[in-house]
N, C-alpha and C positions, 0 to 999 in steps of 0.2 A: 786562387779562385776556386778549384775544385775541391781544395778541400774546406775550406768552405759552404761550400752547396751541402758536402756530404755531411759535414755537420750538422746544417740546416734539416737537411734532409732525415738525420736518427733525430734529431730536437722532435721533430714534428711527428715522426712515429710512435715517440716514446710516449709524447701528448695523448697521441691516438690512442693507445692501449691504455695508458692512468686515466682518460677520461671516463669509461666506464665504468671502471672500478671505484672511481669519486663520484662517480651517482649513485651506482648499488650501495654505496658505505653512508650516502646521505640518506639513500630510502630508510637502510634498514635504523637508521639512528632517528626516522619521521617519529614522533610523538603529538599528541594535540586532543582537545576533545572535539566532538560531534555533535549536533543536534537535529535528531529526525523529528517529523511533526504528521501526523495522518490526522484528516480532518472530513468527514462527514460533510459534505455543502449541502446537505439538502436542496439539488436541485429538479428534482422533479416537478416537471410545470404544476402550475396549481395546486397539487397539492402539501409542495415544500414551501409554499407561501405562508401557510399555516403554523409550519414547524418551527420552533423556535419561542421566542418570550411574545414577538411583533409580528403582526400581520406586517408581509413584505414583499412586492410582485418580486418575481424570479429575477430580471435581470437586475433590478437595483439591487437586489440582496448579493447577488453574485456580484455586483462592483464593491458594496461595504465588505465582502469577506475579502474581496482579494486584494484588497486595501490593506486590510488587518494582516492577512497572511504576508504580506511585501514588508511588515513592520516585525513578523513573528521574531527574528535573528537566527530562523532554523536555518541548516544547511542543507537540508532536504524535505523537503514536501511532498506528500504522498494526497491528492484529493478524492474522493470517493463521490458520486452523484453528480457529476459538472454536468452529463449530459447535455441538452438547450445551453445551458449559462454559461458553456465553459469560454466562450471568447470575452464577453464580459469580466469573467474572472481574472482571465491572464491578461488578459491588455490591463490592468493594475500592479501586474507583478513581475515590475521595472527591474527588482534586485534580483532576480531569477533569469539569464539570460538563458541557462538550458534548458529545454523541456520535452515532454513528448507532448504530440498534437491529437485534436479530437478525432473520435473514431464515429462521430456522429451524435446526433440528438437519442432520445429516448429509445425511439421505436429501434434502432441499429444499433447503437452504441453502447458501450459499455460503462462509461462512466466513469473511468477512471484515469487520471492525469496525477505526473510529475514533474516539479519543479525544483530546480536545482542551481547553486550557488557555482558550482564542478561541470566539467563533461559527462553526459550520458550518453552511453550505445548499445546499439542493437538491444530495442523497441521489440519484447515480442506478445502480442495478446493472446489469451488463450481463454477461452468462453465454458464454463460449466458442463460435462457431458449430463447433468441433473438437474433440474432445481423442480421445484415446486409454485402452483398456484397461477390462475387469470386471476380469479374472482377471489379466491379465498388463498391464504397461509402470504399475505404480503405481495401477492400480485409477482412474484420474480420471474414468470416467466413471459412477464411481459417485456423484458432487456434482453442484452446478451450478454447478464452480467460473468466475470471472472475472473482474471486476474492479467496485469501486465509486470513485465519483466523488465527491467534495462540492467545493463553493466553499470556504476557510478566509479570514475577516476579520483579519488579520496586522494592521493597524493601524484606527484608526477610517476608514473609506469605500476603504480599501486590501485587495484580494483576491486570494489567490493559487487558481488550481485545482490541487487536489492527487488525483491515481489510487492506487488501492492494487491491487496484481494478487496474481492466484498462478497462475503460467502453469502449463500441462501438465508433469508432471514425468517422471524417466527418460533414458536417454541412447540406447538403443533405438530404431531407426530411424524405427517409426513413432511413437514419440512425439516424434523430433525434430521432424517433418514437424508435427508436434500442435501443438508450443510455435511453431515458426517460420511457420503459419499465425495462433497468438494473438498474435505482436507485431505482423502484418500487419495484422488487427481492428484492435490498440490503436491504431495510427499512424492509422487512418483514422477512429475514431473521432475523437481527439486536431485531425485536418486540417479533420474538418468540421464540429467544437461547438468547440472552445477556441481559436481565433483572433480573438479579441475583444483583443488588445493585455497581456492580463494574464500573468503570471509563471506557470509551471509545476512540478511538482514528480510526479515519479511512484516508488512504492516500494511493496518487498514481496519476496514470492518469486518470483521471476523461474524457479528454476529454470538458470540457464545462469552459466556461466564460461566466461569468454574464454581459457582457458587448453586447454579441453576440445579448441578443433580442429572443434565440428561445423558441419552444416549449418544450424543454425537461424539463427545470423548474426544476430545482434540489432544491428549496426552498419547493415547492408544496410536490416531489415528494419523496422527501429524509431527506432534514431539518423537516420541520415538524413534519412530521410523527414520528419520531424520540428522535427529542430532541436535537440534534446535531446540532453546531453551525460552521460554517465557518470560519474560521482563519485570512482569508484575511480582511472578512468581517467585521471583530470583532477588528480587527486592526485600520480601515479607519472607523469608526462610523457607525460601522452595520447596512447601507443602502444596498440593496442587488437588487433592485428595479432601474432599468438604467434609467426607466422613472422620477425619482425622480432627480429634478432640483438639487439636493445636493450630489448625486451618487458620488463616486470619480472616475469617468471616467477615468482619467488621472493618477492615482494610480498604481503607478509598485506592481504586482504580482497578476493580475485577470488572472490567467493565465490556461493552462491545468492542468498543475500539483498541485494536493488545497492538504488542511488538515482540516479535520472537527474533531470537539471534544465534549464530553460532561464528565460533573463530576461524579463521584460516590459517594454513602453514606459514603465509606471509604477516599475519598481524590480526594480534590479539587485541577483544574490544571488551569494556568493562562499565556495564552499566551502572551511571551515579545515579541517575532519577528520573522519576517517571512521573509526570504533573497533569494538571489540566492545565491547556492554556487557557489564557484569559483573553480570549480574540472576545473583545463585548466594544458595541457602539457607543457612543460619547455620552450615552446616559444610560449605561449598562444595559442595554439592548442584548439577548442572544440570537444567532441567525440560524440556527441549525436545533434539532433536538438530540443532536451526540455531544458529547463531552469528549474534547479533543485531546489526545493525550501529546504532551511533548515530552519526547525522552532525549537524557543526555547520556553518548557514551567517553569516557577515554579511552587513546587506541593507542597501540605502539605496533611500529612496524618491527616486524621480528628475522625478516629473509627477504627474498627475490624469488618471483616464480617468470615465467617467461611471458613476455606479452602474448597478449591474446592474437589469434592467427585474422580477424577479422574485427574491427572496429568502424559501423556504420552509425553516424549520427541520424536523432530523427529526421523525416520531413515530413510537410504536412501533405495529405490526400488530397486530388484535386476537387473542390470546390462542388465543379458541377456534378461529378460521380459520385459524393458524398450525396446531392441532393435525392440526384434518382435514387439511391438505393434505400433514401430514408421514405422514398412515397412509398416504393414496393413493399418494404417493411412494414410502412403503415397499414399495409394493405391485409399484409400477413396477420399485424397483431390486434385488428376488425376481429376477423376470421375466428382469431383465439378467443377473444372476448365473447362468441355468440356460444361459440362450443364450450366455453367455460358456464354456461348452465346448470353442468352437468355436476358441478360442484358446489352446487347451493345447499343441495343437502348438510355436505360437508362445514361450508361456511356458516349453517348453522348451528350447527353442531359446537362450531369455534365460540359461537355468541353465548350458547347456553355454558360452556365451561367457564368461559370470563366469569358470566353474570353469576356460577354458581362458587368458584372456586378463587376469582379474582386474577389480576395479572402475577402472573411469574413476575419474580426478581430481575 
């Protein structure tokens, strides 16, 4: 009898020690593709009713997009403008059981939500130290717009960190100076929490095209520094440089909405394509004025790095403290709007360049 126990007993140790080693041999052998999808909702009250092909009040538009996106077959969602809409939006998107939750309406919030097919952790938002504009260069300092962060669990003990932005928008001098300061944050953000060896993914509304010519320089100011490659870029022969006689100038998808990426020690990602989606209503209705790009990547797991010391899932903010904070805010962006006056000069200035020189690309 006892030596049987003791048998039992090395049987079951011996389990203990090959069963790790038979997950890390499964990880590193994970192969599969991906599909990220960042999508502009145009939710800004009243005036995202406009945007798009169909006049559309805010919350019906936000239940047709989130209809559409629950149909996309992305594996990750990144939304940009949910603001007001966003509960309408996700209460459609049944196929997404993970998510992070709203950080408020307009006047608080930031706007920006993900939805995912995987586990997401640790939620971290971070709000612009710049932007630009009440009255004039796109009104952005009327949000708190910026950028949120999660971990995404791609395979079991495999992580990639994924950024969603929506930088300062406008082509207007000081909101270049706006955006080209917020890829500045991002990169340093990016240099001095996500160098842990893991894979990276960042998208949304950037805001800039390489085709535009300006100073914001998101190669100088973001690629670089970083590591992180453009998608578009990397598609069309990684010229990034418009001055460059070879540039693909005429290449659909330089568009506002990008996806930059780079690899990890644990698993190399290889972008096949970068599209528009075709989220359109049943008579080819659009609901947004962005052009949403879906990218595919393949990925291979290549190692093992150590889990991470902390993995907080989201949860949602309570209810009532969300409300108060959105009247004070309102209170706040009253305030901005009187003193914003003070830039009608400027906003005029915006009108006569349009009316003389036309919109920018």
């Amino acid at each position: 009898m006892m030596k049987i126990m003791k048998k039992t007993v090395s049987l079951l140790l011996c389990a203990l020690l090959i069963l790790p080693a038979a997950v890390a041999a499964d990880a590193r052998e994970a192969s599969g593709t991906l599909k990220m999808l960042a999508y502009n909702v145009s939710g800004i009250p009243l005036v995202g009713d406009f945007q798009g092909s169909v006049f559309t009040l805010t919350n019906d538009r936000a239940k047709k997009i989130g209809a559409l996106l629950n149909g996309s077959g992305a594996d990750f969602i990144s939304v940009e403008e949910d603001f007001n809409a966003h509960g309408h939006l996700a209460e459609q998107m049944t196929a997404y059981p993970f998510r992070s939750y709203t950080s408020g309406g307009l006047a608080q919030g930031q706007g920006l939500n993900v939805f995912s097919t995987k586990s997401i952790y640790n939620i971290d938002r971070v709000k612009w130290r710049l932007e630009y504009g009440t009255l004039s260069g796109s009104a952005d300092a009327l949000s708190n717009k910026g950028f949120v962060y999660c971990l995404w669990e791609l395979e079991p003990g495999v992580f990639i960190h994924v950024i969603t932005v929506h930088c300062d928008a406008g082509y207007e001098p000081l909101s270049v100076l706006a955006r080209r300061d917020n890829f500045r944050q991002l990169a340093t953000y990016i240099n001095e929490n996500l160098n842990d060896g893991r894979a990276l993914i960042v998208q949304g509304d950037f805001n800039y095209k390489f085709k535009r010519e300006l100073k914001d320089d998101i190669v100088a100011n973001l690629l670089e520094p970083t590591g992180l490659t453009d998608v578009w870029a990397y598609l069309n022969g990684g010229i990034t440089d418009p001055s460059d006689p070879d540039f693909p100038r005429n290449a659909s998808g330089d568009d506002l909405d990008r996806i930059l990426w780079r690899d990890g020690s644990d698993l190399t990602l290889a972008p096949v394509s970068k599209t528009y989606a075709k989220l359109l209503g049943e008579n080819g209705e659009r609901y947004t004025d962005h052009s949403p790009m879906l990218t595919e990547f393949s990925y291979t797991v290549t190692g093992t790095l150590p889990a991470p010391d902390t993995l907080e899932a989201p949860v949602p903010e309570n209810g009532v403290l969300l409300a108060v904070k959105e009247l004070l805010w309102t209170v706040v962006r009253l305030f901005q709007a009187v003193l914003g006056i003070v830039e009608l000069p400027y906003l005029i200035g915006q009108g006569v360049d349009i009316a003389v020189n036309g919109n920018m690309p």
